[in-house]
Each structure stands twice: as structure tokens, then as C-alpha cells.
C-alpha positions, 0 to 999 in steps of 0.5 A: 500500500503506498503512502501518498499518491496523487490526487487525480490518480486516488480519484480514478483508482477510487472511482471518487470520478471514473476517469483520470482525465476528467479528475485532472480536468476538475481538479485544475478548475479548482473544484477540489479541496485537500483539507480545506486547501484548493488542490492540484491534480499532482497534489499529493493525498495520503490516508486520512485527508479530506477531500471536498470535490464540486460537481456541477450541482452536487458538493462530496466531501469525502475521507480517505480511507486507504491508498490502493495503486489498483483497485477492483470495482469492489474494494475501490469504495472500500478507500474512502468514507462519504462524510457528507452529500450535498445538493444545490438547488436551482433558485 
């Protein structure tokens, strides 16, 4: 198990957001946060962080749990803990 790993690597491993691509692409809009800081793709992330990602209407913050450098779609949702969900609604 690693230590740290990059931040749009443990998004696609986690599926957090399926592909890596997409994960850099939200990540250099600054829609993700590490605890409580505006991050990178490169940023590095270990167990115990925090992340908060913005999807259009839907804000995740997440823990993370363990860093796995492959995951299988059943142990991948294992790697992090849901905090909290919530919706924007249009006004």
C-alpha cells in the first residue's frame, strides 16, 4: 500500500470520478479541496485527508480511507468514507 499518491490518480483508482482525465480536468478548475486547501491534480493525498470535490450541482466531501495503486470495482469504495452529500438547488 503506498503512502501518498496523487490526487487525480486516488480519484480514478477510487472511482471518487471514473476517469483520470476528467479528475485532472476538475481538479485544475479548482473544484477540489485537500483539507480545506484548493488542490492540484499532482497534489499529493495520503490516508486520512479530506477531500471536498464540486460537481456541477452536487458538493462530496469525502475521507480517505486507504491508498490502493489498483483497485477492483469492489474494494475501490472500500478507500474512502462519504462524510457528507450535498445538493444545490436551482433558485
Amino acid at each position: 500500500m503506498a503512502d501518498s499518491m496523487r490526487l487525480d490518480k486516488f480519484l480514478k483508482v477510487s472511482r471518487l470520478i471514473k476517469r483520470r482525465t476528467v479528475a485532472k480536468e476538475v481538479a485544475e478548475k479548482g473544484r477540489i479541496s485537500v483539507n480545506g486547501t484548493v488542490a492540484k491534480p499532482g497534489t499529493n493525498v495520503k490516508a486520512g485527508d479530506e477531500l471536498v470535490i464540486k460537481f456541477g450541482q452536487k458538493t462530496v466531501t469525502a475521507q480517505i480511507d486507504r491508498l490502493e495503486e489498483n483497485a477492483r470495482k469492489e474494494v475501490a469504495t472500500e478507500m474512502y468514507t462519504i462524510l457528507k452529500e450535498e445538493r444545490k438547488d436551482e433558485e
